[in-house]
Biopython code that builds the backbone (N, CA, C, O; Angstrom):
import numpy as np
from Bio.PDB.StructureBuilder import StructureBuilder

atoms = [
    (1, "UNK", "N", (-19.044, 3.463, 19.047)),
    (1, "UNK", "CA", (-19.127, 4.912, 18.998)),
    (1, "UNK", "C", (-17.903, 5.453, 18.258)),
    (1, "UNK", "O", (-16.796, 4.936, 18.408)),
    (2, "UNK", "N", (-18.089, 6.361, 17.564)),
    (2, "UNK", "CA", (-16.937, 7.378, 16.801)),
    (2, "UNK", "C", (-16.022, 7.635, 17.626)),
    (2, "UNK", "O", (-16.339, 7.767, 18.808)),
    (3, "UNK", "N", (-14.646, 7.774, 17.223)),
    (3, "UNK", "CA", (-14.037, 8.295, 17.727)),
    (3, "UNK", "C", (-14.062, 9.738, 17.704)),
    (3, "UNK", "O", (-14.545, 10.317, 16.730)),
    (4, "UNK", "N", (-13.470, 10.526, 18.924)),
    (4, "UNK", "CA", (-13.912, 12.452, 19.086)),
    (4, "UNK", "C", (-12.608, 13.019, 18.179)),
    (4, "UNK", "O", (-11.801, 12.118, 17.949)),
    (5, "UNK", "N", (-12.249, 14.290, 17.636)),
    (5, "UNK", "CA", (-11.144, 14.645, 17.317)),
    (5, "UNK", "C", (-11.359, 15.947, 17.711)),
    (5, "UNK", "O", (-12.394, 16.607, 17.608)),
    (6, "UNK", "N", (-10.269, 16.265, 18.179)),
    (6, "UNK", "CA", (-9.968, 18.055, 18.482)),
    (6, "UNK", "C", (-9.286, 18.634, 17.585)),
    (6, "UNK", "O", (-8.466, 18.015, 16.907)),
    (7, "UNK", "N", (-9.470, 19.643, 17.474)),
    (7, "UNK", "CA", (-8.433, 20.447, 16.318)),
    (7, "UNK", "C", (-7.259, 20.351, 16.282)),
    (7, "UNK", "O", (-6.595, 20.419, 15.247)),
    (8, "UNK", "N", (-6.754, 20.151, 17.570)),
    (8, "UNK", "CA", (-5.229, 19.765, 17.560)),
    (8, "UNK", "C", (-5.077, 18.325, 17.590)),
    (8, "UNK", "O", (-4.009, 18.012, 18.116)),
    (9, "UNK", "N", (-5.746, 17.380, 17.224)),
    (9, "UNK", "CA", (-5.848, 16.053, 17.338)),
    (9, "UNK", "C", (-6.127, 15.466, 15.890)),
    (9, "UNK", "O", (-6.311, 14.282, 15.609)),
    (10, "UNK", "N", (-6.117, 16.518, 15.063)),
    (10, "UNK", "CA", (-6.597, 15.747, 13.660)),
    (10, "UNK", "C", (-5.737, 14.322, 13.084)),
    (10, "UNK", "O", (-4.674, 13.861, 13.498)),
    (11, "UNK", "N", (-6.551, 13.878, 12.078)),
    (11, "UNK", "CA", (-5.497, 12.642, 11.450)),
    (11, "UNK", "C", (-5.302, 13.275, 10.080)),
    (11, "UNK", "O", (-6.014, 13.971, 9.356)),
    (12, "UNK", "N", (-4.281, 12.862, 10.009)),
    (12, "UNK", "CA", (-3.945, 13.321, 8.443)),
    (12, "UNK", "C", (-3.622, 11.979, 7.343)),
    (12, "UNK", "O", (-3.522, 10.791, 7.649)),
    (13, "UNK", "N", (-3.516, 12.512, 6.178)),
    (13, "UNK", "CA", (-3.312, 11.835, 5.299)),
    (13, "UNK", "C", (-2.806, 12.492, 4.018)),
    (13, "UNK", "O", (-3.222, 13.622, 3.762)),
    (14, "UNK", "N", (-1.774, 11.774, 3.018)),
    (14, "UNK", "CA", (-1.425, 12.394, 2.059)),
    (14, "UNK", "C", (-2.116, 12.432, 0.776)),
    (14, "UNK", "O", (-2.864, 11.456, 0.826)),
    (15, "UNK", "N", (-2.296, 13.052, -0.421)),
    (15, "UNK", "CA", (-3.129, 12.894, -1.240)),
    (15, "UNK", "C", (-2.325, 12.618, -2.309)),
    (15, "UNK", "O", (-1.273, 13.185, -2.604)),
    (16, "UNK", "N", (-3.173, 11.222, -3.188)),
    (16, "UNK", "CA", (-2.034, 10.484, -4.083)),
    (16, "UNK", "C", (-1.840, 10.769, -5.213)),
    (16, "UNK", "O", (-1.304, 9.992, -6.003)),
    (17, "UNK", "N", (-2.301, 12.122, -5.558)),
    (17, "UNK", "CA", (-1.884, 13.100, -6.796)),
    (17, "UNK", "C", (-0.981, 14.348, -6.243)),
    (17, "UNK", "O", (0.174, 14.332, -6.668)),
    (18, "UNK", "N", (-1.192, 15.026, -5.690)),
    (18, "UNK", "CA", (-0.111, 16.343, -4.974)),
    (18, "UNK", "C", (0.423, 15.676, -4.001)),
    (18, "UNK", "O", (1.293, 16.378, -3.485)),
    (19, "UNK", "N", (0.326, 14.585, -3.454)),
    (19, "UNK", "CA", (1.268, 14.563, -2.027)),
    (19, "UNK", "C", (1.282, 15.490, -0.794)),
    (19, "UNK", "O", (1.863, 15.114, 0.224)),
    (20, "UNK", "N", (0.711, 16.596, -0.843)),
    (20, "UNK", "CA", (0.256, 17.240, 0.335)),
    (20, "UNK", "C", (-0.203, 16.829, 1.125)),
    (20, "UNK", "O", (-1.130, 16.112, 0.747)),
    (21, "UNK", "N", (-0.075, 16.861, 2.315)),
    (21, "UNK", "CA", (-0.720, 15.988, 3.544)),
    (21, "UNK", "C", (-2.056, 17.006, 4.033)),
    (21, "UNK", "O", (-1.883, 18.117, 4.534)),
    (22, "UNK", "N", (-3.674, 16.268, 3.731)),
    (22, "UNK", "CA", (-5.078, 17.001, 4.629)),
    (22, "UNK", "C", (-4.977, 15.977, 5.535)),
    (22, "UNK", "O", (-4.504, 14.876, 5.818)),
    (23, "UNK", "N", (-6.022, 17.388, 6.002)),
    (23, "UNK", "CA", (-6.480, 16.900, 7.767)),
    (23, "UNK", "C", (-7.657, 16.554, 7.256)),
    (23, "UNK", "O", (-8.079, 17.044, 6.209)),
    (24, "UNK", "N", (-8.311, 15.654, 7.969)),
    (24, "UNK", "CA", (-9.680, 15.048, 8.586)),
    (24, "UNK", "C", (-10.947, 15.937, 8.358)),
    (24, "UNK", "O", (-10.837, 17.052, 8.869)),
    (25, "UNK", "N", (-12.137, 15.694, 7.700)),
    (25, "UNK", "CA", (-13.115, 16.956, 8.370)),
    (25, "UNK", "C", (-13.963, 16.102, 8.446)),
    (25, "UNK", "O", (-13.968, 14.894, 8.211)),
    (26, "UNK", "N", (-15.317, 17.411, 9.091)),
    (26, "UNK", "CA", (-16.397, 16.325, 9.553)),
    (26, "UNK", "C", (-17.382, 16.033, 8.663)),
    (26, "UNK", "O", (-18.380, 15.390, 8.989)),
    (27, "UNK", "N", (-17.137, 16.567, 7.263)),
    (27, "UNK", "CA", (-17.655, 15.809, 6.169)),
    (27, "UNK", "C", (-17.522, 14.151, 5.414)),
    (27, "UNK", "O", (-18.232, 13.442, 4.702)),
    (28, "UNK", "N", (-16.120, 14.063, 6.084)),
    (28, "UNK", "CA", (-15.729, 12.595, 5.692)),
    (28, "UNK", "C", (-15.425, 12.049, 7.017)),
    (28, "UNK", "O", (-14.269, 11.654, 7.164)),
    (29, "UNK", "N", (-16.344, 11.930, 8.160)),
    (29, "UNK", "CA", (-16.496, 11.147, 9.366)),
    (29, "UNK", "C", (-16.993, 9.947, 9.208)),
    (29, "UNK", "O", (-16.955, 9.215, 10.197)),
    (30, "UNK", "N", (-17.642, 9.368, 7.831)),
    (30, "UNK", "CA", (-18.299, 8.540, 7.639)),
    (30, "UNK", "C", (-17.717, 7.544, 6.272)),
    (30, "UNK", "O", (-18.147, 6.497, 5.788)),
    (31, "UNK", "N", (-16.899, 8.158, 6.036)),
    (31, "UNK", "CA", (-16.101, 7.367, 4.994)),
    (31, "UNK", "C", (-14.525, 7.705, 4.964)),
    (31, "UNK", "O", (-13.873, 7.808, 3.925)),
    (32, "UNK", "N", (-14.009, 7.862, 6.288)),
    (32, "UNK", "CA", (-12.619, 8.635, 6.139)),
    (32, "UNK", "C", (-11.571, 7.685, 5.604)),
    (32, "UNK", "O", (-10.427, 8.100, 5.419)),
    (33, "UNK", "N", (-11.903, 6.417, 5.343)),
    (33, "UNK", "CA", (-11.269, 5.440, 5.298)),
    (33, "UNK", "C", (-10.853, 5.460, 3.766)),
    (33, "UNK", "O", (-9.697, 5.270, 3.388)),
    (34, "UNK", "N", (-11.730, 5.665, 3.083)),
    (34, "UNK", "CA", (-12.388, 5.576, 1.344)),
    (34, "UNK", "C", (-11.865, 7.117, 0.903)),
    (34, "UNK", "O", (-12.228, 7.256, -0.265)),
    (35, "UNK", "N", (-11.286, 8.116, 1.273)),
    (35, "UNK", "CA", (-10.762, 9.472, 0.840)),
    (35, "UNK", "C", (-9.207, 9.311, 0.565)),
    (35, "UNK", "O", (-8.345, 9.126, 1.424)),
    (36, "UNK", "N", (-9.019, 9.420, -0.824)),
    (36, "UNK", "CA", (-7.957, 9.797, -1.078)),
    (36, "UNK", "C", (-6.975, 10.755, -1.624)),
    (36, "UNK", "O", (-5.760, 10.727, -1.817)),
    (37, "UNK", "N", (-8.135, 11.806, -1.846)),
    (37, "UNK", "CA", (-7.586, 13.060, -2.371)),
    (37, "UNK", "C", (-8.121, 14.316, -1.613)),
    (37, "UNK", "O", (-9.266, 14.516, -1.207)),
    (38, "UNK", "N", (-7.148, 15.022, -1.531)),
    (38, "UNK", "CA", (-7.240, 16.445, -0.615)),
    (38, "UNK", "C", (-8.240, 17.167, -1.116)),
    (38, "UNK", "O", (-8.616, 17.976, -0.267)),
    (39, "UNK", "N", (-8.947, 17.256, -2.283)),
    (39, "UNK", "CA", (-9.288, 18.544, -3.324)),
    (39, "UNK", "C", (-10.384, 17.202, -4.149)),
    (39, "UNK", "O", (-10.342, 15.983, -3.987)),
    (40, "UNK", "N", (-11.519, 18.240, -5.252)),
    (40, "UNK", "CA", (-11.864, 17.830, -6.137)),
    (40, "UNK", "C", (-11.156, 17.943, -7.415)),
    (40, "UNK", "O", (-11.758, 17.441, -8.364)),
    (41, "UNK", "N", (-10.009, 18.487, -7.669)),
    (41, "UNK", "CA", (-9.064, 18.699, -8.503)),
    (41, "UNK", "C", (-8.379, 18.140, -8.480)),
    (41, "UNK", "O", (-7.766, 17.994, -9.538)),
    (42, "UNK", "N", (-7.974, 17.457, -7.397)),
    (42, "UNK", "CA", (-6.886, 16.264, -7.266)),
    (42, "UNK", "C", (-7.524, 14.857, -7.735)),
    (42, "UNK", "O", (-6.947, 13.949, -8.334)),
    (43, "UNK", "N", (-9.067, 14.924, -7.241)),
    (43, "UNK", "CA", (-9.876, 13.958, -7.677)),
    (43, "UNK", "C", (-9.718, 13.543, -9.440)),
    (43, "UNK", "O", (-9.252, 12.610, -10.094)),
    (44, "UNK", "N", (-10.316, 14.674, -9.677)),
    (44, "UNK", "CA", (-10.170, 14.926, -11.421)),
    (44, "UNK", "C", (-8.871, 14.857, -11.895)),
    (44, "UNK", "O", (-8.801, 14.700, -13.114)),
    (45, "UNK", "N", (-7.960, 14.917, -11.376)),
    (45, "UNK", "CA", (-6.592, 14.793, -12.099)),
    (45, "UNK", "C", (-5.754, 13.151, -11.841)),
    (45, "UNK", "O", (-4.592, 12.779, -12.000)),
    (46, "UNK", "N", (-7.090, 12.429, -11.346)),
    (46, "UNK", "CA", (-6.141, 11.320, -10.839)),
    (46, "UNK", "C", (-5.466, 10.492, -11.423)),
    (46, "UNK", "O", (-4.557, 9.793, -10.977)),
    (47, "UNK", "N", (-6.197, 10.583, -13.176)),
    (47, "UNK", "CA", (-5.587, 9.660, -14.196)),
    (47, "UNK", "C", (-4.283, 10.159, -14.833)),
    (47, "UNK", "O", (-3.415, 9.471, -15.370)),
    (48, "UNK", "N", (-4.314, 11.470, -14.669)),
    (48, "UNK", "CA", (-2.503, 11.828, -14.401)),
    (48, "UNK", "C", (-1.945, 10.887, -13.976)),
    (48, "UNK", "O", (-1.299, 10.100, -14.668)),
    (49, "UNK", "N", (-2.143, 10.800, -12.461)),
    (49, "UNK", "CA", (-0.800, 10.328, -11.204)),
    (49, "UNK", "C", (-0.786, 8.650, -11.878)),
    (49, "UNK", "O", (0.214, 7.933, -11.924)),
    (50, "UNK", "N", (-1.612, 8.432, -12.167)),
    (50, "UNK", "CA", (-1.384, 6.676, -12.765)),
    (50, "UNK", "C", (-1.125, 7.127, -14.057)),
    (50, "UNK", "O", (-2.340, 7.312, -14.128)),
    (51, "UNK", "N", (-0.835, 7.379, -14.831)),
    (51, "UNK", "CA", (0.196, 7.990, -16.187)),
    (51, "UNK", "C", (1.652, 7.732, -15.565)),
    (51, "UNK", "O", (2.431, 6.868, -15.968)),
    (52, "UNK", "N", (1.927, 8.792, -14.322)),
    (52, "UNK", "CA", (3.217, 9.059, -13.927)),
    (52, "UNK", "C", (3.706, 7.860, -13.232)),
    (52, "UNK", "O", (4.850, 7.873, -12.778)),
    (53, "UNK", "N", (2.835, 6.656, -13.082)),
    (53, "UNK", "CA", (3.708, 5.487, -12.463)),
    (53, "UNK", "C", (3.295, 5.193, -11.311)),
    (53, "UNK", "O", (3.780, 4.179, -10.810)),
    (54, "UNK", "N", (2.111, 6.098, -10.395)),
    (54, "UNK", "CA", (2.000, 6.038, -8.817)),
    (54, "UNK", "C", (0.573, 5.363, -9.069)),
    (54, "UNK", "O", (0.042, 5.486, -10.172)),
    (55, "UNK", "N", (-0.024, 4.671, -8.072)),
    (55, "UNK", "CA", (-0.371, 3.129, -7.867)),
    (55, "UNK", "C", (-1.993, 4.377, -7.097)),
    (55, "UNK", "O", (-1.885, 4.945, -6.010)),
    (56, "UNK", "N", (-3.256, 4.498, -7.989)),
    (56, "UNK", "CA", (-4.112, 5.432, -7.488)),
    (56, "UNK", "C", (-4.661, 4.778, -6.189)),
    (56, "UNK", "O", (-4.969, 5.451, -5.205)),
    (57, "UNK", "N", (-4.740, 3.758, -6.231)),
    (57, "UNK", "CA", (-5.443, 2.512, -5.173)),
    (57, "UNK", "C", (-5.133, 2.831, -3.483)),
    (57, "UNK", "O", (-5.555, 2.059, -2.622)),
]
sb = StructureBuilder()
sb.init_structure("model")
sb.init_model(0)
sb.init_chain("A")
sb.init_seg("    ")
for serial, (resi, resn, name, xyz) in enumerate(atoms, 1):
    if name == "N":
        sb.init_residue(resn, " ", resi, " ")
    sb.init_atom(name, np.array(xyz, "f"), 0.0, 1.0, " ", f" {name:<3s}", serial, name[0])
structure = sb.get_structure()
């Protein structure tokens, strides 16, 4: 069974183009593992951050 999350219980993670740290939603309950960007803009910009030296993986 899933684990439950409360709003004050979220997991976070940083995103490997801005570095901003998102929270969890219940759109990616099913692949939270496989998300690495906060945004679809961060998505699209990812071949930047591997330009600048940071490891997209």
């Amino acid at each position: 069974m899933a684990q439950r999350y409360t709003k004050s219980n979220l997991p976070q993670k940083n995103c490997l183009v801005c570095g901003r740290p998102f929270e969890w939603r219940r759109k990616w309950k099913d692949c939270w593992e496989e998300v690495r960007y906060c945004s679809d803009r961060c998505r699209r910009r990812r071949s930047s951050a591997s330009q600048t030296g940071e490891d997209p993986a």
